[in-house]
PDB file with SEQRES, HELIX, SHEET and CRYST1 records, atoms N, CA, C and O in Angstrom:
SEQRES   1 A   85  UNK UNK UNK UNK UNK UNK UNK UNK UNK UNK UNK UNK UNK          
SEQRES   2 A   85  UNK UNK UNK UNK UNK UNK UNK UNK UNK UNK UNK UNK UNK          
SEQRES   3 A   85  UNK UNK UNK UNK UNK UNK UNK UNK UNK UNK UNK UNK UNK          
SEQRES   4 A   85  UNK UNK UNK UNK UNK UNK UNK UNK UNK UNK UNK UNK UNK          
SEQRES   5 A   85  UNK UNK UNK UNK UNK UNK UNK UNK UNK UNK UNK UNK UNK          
SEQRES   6 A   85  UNK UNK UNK UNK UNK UNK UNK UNK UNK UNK UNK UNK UNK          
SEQRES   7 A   85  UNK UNK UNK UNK UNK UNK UNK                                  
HELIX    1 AA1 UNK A    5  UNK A    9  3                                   5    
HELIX    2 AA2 UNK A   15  UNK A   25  1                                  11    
HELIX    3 AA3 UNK A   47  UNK A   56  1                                  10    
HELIX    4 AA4 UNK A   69  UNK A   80  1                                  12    
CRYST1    1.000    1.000    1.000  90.00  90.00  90.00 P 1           1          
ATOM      1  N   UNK A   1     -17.972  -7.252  -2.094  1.00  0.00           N  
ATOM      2  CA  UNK A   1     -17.019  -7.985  -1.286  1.00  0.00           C  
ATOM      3  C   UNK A   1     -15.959  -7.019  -0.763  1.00  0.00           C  
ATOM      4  O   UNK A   1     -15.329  -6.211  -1.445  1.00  0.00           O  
ATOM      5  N   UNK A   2     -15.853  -7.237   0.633  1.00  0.00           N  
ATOM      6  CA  UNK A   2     -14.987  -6.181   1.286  1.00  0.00           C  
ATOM      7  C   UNK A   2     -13.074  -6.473   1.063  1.00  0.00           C  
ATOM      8  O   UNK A   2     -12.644  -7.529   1.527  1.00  0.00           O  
ATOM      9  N   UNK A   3     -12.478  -5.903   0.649  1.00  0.00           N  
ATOM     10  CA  UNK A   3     -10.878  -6.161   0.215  1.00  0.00           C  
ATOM     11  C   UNK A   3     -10.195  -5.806   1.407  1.00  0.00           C  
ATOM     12  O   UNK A   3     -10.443  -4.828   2.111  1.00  0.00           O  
ATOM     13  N   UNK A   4      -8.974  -7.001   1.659  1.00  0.00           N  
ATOM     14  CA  UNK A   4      -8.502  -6.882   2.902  1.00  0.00           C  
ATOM     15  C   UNK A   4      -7.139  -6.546   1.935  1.00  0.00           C  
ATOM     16  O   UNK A   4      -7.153  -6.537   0.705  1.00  0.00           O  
ATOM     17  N   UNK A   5      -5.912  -6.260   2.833  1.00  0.00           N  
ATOM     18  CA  UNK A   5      -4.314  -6.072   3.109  1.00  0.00           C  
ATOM     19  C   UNK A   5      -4.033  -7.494   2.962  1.00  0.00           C  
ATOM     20  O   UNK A   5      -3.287  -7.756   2.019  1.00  0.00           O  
ATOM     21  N   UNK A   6      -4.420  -8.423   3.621  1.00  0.00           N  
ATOM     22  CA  UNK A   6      -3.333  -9.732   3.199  1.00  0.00           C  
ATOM     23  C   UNK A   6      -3.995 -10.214   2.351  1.00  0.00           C  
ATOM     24  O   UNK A   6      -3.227 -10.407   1.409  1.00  0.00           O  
ATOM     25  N   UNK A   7      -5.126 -10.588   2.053  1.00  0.00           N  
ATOM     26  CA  UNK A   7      -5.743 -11.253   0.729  1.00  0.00           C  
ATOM     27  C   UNK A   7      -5.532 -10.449  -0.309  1.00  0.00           C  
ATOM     28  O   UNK A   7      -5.194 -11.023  -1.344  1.00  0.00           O  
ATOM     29  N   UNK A   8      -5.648  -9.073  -0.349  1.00  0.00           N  
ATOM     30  CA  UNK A   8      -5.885  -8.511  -2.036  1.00  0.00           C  
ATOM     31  C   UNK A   8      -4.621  -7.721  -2.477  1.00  0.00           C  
ATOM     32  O   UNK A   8      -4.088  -7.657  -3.584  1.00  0.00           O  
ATOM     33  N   UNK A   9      -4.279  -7.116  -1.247  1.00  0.00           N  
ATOM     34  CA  UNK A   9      -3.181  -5.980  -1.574  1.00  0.00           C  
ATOM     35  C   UNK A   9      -2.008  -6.701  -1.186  1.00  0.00           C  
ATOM     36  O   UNK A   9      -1.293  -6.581  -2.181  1.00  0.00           O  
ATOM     37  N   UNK A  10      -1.417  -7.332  -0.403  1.00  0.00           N  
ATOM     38  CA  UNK A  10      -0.118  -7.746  -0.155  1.00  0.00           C  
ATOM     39  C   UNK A  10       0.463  -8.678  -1.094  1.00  0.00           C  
ATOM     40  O   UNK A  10       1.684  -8.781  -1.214  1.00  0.00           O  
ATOM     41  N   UNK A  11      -0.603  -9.563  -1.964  1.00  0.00           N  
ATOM     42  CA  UNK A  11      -0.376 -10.823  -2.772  1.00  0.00           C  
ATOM     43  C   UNK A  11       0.664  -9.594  -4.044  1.00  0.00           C  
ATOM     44  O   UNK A  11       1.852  -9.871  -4.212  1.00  0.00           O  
ATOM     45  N   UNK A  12       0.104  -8.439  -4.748  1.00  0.00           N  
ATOM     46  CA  UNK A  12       0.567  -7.542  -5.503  1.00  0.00           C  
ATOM     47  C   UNK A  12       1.553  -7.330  -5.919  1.00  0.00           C  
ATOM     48  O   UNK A  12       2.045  -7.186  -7.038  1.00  0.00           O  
ATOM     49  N   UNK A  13       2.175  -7.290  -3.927  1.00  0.00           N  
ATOM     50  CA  UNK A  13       3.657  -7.310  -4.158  1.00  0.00           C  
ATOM     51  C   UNK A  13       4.671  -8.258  -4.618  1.00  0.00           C  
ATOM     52  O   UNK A  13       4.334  -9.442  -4.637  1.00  0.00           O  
ATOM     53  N   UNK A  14       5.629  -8.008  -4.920  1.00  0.00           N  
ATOM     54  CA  UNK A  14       6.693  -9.205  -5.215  1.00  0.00           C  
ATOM     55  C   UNK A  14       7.972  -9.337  -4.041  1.00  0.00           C  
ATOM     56  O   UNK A  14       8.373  -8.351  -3.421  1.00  0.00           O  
ATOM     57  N   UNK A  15       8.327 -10.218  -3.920  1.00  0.00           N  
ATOM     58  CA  UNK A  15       9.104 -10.069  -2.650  1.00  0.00           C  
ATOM     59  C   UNK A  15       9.878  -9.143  -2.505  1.00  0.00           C  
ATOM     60  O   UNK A  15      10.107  -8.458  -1.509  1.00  0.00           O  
ATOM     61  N   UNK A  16      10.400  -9.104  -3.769  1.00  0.00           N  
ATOM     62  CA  UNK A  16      11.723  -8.100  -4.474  1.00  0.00           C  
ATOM     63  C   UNK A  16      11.338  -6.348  -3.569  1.00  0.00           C  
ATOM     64  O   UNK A  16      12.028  -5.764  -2.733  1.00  0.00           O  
ATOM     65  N   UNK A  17       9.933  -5.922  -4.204  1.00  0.00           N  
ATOM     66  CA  UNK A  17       9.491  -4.679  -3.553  1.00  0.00           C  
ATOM     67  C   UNK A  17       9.408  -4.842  -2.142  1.00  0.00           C  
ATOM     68  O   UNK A  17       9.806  -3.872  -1.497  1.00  0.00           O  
ATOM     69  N   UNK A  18       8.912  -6.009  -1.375  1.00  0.00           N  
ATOM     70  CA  UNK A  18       9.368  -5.773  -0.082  1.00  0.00           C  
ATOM     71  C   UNK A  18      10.423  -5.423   0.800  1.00  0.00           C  
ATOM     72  O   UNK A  18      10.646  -4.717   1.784  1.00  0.00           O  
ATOM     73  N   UNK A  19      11.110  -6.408  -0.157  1.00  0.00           N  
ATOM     74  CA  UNK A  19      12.919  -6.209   0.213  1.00  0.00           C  
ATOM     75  C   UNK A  19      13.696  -4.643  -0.018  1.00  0.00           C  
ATOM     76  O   UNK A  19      14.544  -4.089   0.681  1.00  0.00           O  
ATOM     77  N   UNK A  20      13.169  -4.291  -1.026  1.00  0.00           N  
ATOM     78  CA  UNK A  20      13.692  -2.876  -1.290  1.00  0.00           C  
ATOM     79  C   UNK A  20      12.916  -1.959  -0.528  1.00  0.00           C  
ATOM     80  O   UNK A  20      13.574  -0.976  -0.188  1.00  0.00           O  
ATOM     81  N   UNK A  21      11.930  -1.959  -0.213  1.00  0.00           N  
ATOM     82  CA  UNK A  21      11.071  -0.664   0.684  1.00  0.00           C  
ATOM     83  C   UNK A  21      11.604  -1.020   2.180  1.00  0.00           C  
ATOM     84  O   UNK A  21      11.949  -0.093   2.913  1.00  0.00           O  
ATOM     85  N   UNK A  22      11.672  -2.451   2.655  1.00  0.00           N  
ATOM     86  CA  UNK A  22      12.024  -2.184   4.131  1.00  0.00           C  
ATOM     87  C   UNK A  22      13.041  -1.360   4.296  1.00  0.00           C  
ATOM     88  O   UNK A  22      12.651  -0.248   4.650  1.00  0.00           O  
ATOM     89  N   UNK A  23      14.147  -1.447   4.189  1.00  0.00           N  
ATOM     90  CA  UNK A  23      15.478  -0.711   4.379  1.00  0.00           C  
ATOM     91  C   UNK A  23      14.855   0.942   4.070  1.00  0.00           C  
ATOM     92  O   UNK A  23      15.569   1.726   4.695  1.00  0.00           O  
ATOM     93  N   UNK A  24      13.872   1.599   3.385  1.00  0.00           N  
ATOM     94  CA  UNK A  24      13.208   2.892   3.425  1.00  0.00           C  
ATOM     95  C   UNK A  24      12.286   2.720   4.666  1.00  0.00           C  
ATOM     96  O   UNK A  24      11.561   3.689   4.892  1.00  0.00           O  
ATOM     97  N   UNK A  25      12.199   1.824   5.379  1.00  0.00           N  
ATOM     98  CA  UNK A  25      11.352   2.672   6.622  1.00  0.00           C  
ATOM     99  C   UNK A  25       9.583   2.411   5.469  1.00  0.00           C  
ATOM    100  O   UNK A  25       8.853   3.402   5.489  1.00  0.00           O  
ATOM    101  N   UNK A  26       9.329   1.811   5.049  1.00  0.00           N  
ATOM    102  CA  UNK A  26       8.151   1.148   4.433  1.00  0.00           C  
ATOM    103  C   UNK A  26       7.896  -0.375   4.153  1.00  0.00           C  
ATOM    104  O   UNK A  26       8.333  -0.939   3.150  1.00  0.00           O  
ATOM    105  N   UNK A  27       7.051  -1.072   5.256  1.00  0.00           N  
ATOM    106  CA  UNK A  27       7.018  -2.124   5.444  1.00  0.00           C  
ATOM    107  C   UNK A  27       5.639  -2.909   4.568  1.00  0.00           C  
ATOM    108  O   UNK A  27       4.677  -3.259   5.250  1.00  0.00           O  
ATOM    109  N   UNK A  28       5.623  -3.080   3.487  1.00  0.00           N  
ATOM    110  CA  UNK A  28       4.970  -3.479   3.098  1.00  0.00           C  
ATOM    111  C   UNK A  28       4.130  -5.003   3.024  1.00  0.00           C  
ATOM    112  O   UNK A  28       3.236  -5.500   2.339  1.00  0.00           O  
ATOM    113  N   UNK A  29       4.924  -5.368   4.066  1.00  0.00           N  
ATOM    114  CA  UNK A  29       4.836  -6.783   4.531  1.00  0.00           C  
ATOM    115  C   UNK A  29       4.484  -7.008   5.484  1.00  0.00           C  
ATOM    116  O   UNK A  29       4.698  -8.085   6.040  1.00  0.00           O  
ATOM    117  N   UNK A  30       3.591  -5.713   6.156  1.00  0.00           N  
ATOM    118  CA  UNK A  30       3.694  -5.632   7.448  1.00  0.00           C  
ATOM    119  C   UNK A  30       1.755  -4.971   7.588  1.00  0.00           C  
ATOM    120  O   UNK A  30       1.284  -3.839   7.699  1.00  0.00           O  
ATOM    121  N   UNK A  31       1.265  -6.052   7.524  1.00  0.00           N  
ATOM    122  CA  UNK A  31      -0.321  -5.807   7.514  1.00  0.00           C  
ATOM    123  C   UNK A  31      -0.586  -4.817   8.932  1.00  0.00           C  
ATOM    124  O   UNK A  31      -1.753  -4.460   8.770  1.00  0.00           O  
ATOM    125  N   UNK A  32      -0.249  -4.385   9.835  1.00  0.00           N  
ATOM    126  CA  UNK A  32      -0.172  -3.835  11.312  1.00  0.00           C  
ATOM    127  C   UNK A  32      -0.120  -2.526  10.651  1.00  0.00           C  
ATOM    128  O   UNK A  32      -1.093  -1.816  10.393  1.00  0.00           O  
ATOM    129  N   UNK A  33       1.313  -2.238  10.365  1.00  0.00           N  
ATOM    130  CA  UNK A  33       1.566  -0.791   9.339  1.00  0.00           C  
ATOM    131  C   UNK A  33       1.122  -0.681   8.479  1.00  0.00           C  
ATOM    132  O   UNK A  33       0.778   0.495   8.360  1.00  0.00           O  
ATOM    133  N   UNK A  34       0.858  -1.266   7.641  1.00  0.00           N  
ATOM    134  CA  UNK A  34      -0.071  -0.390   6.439  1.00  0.00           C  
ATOM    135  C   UNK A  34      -1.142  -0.414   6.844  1.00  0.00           C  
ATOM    136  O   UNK A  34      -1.807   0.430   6.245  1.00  0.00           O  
ATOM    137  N   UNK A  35      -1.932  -1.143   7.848  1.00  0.00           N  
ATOM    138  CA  UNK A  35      -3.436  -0.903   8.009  1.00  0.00           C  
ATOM    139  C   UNK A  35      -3.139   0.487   9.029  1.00  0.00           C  
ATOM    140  O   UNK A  35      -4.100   1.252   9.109  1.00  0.00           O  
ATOM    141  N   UNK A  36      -2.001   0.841   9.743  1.00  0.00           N  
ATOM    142  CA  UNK A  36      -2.198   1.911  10.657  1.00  0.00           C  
ATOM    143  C   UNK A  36      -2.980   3.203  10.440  1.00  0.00           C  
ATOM    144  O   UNK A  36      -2.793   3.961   9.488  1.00  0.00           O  
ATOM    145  N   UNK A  37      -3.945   3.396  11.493  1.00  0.00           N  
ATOM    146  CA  UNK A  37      -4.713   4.442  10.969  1.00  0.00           C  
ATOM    147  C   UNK A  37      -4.178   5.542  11.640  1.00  0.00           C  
ATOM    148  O   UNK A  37      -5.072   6.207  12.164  1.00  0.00           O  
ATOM    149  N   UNK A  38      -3.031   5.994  11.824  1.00  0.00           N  
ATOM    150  CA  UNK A  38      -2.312   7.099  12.387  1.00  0.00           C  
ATOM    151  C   UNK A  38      -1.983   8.054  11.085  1.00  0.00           C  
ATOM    152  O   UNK A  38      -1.758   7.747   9.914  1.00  0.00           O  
ATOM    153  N   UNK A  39      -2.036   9.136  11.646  1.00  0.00           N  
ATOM    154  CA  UNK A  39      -1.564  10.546  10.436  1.00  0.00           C  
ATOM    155  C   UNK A  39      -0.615  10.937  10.204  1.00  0.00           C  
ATOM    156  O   UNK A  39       0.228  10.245  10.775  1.00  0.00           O  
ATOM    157  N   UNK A  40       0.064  12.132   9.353  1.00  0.00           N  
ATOM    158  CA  UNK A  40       1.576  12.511   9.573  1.00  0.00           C  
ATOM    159  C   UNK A  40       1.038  13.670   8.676  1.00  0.00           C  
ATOM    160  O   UNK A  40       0.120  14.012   7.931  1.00  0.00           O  
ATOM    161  N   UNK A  41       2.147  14.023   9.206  1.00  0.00           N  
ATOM    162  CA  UNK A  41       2.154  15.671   8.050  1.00  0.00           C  
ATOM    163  C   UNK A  41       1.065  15.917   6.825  1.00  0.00           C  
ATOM    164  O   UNK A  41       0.125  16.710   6.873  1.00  0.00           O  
ATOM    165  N   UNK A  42       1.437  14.988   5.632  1.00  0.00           N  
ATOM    166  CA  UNK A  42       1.114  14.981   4.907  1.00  0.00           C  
ATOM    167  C   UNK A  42      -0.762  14.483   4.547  1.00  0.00           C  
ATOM    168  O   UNK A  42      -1.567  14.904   3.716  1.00  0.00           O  
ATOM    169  N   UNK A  43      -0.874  13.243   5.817  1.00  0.00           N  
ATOM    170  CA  UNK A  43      -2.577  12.708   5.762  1.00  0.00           C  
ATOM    171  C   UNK A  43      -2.892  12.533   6.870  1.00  0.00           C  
ATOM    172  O   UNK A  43      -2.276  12.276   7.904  1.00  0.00           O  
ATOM    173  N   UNK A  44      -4.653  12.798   6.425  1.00  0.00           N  
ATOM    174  CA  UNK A  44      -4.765  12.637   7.777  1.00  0.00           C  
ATOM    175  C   UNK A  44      -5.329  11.761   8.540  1.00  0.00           C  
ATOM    176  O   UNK A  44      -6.019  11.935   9.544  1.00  0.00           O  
ATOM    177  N   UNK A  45      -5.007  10.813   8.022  1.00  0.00           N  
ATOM    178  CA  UNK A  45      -5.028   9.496   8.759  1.00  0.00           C  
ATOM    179  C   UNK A  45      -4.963   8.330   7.653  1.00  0.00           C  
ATOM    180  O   UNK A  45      -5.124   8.550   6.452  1.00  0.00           O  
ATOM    181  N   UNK A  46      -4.752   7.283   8.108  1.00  0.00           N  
ATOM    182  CA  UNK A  46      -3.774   6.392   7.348  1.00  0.00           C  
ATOM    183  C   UNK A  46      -2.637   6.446   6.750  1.00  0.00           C  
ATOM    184  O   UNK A  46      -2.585   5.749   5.736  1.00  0.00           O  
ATOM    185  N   UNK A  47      -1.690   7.032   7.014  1.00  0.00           N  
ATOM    186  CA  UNK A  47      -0.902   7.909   6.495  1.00  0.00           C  
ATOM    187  C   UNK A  47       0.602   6.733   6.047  1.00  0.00           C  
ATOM    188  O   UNK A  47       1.547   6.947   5.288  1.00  0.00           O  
ATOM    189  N   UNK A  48       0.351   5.806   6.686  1.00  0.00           N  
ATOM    190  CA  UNK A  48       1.326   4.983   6.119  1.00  0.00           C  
ATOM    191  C   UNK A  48       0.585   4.222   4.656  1.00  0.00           C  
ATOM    192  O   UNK A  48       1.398   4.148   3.734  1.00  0.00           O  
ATOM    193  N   UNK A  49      -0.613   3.741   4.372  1.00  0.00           N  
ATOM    194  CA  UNK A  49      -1.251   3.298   3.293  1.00  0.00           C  
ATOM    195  C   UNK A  49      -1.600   4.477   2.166  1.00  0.00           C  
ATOM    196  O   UNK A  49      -1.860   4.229   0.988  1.00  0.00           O  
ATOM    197  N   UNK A  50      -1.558   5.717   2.716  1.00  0.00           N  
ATOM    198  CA  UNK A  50      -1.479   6.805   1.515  1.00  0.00           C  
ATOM    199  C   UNK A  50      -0.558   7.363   1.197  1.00  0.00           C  
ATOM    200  O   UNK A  50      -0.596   8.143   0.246  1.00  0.00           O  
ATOM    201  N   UNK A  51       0.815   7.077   2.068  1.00  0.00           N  
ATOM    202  CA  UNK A  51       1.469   7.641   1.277  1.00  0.00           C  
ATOM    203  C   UNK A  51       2.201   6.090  -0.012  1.00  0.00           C  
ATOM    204  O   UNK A  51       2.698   6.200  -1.133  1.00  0.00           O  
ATOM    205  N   UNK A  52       2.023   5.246   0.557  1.00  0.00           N  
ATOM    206  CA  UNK A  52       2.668   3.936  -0.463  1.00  0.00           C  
ATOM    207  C   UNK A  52       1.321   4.393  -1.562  1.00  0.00           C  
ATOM    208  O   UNK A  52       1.919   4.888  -2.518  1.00  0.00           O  
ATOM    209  N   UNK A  53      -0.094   4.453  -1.850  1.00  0.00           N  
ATOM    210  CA  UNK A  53      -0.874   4.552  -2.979  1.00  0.00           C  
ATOM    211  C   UNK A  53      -0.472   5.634  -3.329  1.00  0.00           C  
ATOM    212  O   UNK A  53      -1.100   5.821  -4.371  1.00  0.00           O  
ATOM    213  N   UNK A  54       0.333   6.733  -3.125  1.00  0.00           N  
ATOM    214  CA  UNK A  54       0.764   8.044  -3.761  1.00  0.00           C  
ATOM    215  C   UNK A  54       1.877   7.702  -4.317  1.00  0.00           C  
ATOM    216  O   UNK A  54       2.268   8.569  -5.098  1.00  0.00           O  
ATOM    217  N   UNK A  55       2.978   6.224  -4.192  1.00  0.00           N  
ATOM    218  CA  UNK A  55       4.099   6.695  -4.582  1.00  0.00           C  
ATOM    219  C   UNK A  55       3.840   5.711  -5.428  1.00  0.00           C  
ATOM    220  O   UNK A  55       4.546   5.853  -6.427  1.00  0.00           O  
ATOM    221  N   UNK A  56       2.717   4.177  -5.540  1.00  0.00           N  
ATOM    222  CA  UNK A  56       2.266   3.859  -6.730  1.00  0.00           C  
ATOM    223  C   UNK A  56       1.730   4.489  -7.756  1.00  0.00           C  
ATOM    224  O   UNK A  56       2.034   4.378  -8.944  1.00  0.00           O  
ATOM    225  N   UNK A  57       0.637   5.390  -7.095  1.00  0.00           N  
ATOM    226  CA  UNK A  57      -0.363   5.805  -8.260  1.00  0.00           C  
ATOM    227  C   UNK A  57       0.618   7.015  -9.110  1.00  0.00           C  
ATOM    228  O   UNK A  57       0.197   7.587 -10.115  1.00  0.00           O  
ATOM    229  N   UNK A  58       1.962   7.274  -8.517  1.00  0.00           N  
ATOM    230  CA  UNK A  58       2.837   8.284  -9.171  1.00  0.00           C  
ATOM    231  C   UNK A  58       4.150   6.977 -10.436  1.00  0.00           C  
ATOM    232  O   UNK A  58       4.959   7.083 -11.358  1.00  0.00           O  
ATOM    233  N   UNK A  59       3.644   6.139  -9.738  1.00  0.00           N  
ATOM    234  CA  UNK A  59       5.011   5.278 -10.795  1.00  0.00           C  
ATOM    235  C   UNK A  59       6.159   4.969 -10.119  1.00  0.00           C  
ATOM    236  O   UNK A  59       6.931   4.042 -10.362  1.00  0.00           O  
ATOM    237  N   UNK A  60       6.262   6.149  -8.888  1.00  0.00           N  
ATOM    238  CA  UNK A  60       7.193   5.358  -8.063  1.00  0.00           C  
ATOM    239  C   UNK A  60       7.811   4.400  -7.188  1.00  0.00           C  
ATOM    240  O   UNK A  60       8.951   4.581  -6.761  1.00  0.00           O  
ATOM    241  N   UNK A  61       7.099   3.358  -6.888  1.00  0.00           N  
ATOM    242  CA  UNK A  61       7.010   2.589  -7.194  1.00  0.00           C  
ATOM    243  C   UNK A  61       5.779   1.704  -7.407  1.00  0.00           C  
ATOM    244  O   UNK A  61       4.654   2.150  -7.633  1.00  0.00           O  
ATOM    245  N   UNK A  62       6.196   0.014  -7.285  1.00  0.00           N  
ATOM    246  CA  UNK A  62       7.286  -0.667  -7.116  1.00  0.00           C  
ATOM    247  C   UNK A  62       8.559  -0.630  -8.011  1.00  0.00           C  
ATOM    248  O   UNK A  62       8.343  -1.007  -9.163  1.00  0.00           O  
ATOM    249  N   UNK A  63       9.914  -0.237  -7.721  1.00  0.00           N  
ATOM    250  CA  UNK A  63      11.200  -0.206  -8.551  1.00  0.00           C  
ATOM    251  C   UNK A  63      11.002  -0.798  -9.681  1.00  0.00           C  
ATOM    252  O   UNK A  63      11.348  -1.979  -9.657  1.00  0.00           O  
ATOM    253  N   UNK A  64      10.466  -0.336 -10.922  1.00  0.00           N  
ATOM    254  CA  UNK A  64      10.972  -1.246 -12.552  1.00  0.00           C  
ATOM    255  C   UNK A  64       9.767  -1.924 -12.511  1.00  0.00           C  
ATOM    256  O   UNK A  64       9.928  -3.120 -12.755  1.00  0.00           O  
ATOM    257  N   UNK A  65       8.490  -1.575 -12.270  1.00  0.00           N  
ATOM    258  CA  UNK A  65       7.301  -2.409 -12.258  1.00  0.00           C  
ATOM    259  C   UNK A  65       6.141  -1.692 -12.317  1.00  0.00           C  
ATOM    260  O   UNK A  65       5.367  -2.577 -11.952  1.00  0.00           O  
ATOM    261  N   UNK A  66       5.447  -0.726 -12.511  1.00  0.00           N  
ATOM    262  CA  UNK A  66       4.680   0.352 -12.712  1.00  0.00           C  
ATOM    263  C   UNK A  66       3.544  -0.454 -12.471  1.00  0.00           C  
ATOM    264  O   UNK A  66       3.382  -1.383 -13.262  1.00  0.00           O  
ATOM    265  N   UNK A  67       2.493  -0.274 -11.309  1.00  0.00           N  
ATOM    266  CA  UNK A  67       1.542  -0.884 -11.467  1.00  0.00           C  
ATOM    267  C   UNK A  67       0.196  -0.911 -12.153  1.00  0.00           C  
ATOM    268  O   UNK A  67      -0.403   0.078 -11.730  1.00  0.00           O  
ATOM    269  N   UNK A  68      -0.682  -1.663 -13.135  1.00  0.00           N  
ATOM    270  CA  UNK A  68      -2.000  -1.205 -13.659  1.00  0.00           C  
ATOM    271  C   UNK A  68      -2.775  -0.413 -13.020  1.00  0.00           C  
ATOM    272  O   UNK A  68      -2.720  -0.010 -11.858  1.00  0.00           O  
ATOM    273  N   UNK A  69      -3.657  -0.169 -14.029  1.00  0.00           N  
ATOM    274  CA  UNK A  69      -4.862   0.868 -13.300  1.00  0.00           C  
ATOM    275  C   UNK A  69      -5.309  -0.415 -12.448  1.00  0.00           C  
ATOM    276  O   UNK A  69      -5.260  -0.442 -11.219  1.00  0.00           O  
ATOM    277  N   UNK A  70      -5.747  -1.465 -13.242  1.00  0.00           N  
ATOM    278  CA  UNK A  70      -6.513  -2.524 -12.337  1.00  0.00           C  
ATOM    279  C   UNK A  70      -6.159  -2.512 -10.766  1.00  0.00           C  
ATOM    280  O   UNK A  70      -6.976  -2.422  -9.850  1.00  0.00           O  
ATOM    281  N   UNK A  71      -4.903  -2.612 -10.670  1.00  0.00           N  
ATOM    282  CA  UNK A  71      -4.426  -3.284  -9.108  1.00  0.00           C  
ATOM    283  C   UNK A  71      -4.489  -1.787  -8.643  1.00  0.00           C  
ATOM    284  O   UNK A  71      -5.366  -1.604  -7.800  1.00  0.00           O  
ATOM    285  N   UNK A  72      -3.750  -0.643  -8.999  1.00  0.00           N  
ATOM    286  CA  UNK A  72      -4.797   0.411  -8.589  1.00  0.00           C  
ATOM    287  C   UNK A  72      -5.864   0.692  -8.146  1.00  0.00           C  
ATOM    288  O   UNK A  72      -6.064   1.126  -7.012  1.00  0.00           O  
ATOM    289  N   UNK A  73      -6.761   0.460  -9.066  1.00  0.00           N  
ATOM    290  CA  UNK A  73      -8.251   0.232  -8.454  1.00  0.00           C  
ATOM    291  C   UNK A  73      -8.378  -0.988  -7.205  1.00  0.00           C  
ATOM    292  O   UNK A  73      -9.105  -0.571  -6.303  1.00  0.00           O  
ATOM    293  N   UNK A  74      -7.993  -2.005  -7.013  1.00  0.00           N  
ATOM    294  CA  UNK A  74      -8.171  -2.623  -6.069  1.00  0.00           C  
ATOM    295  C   UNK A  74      -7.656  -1.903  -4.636  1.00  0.00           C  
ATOM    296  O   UNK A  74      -8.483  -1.650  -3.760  1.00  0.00           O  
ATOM    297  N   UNK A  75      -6.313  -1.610  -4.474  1.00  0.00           N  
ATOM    298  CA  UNK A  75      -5.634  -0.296  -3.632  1.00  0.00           C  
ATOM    299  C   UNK A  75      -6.558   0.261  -3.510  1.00  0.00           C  
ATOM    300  O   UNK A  75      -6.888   0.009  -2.351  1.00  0.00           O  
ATOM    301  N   UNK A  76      -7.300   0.924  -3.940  1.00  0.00           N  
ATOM    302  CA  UNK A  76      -8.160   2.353  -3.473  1.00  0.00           C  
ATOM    303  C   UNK A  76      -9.348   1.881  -3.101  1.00  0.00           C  
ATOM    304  O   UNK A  76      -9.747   2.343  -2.032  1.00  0.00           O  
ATOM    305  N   UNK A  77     -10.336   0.790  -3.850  1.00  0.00           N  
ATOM    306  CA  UNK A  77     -10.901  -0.128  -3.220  1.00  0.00           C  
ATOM    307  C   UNK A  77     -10.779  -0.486  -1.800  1.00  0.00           C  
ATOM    308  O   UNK A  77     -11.789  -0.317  -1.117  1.00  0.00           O  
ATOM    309  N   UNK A  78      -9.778  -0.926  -1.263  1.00  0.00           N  
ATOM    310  CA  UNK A  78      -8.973  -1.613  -0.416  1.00  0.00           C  
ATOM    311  C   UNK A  78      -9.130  -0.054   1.030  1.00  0.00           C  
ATOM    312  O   UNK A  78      -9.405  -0.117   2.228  1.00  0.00           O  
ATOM    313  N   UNK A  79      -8.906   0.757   0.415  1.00  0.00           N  
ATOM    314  CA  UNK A  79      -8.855   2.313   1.327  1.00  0.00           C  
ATOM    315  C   UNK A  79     -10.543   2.528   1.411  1.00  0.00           C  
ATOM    316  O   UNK A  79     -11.147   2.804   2.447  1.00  0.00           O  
ATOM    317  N   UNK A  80     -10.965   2.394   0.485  1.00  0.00           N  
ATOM    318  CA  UNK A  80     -12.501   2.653   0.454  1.00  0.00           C  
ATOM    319  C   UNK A  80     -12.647   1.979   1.809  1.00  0.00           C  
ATOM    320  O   UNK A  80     -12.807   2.569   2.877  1.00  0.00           O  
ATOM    321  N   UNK A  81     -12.545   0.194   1.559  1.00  0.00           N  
ATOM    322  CA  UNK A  81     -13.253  -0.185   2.578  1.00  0.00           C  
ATOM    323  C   UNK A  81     -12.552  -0.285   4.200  1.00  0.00           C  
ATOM    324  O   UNK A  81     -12.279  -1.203   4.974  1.00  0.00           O  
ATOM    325  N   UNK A  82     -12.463   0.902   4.206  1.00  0.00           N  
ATOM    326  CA  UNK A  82     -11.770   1.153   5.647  1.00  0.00           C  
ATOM    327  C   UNK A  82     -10.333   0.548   6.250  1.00  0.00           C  
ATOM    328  O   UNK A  82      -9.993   0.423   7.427  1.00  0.00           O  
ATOM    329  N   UNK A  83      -9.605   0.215   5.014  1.00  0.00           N  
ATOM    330  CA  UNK A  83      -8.132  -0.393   5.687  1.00  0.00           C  
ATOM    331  C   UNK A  83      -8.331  -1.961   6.141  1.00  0.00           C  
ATOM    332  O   UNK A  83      -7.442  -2.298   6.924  1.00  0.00           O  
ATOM    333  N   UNK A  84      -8.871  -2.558   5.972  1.00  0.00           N  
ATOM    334  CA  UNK A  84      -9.456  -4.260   6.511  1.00  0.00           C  
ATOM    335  C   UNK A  84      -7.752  -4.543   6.401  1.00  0.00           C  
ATOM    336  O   UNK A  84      -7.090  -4.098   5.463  1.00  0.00           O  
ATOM    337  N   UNK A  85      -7.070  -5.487   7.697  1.00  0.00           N  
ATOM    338  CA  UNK A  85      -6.259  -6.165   7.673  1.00  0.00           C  
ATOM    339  C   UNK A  85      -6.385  -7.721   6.916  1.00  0.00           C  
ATOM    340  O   UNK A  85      -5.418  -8.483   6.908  1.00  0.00           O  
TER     341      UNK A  85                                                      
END                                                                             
């Protein structure tokens, strides 16, 4: 079964982490941007959805909420299957 951004990965969040990442210029609420398949410095392509699984899979966030390997694995899942909105 193919994992989308609003069914698997956005439910994850809590509003709270939305609220705190917008004001950083990370819209996590924002299925358009995180599915963007544009690059930046750092990736090379998807670069808004790898760098948020780099600052999970590091602990940073969501603020005070460390996410499982499980929902991890769904995230990368989620990248596997090509970014699905």
């Amino acid at each position: 079964m193919t994992t989308s951004y609003g069914t698997d990965i956005l439910p994850m969040f809590r509003s709270g982490d939305i609220g705190c990442m917008t004001p950083k210029d990370v819209h996590l609420g924002d299925a358009t941007w995180m599915c963007d398949p544009a690059a930046n410095d750092d990736f090379a392509d998807h670069a808004n959805a790898r760098r948020v699984f780099a600052a999970l899979s590091s602990g940073f966030m969501p603020p005070g909420h460390k996410w499982s390997q499980d929902r991890l694995d769904i995230y990368s899942s989620w990248m596997m299957d090509g970014f699905q909105t």
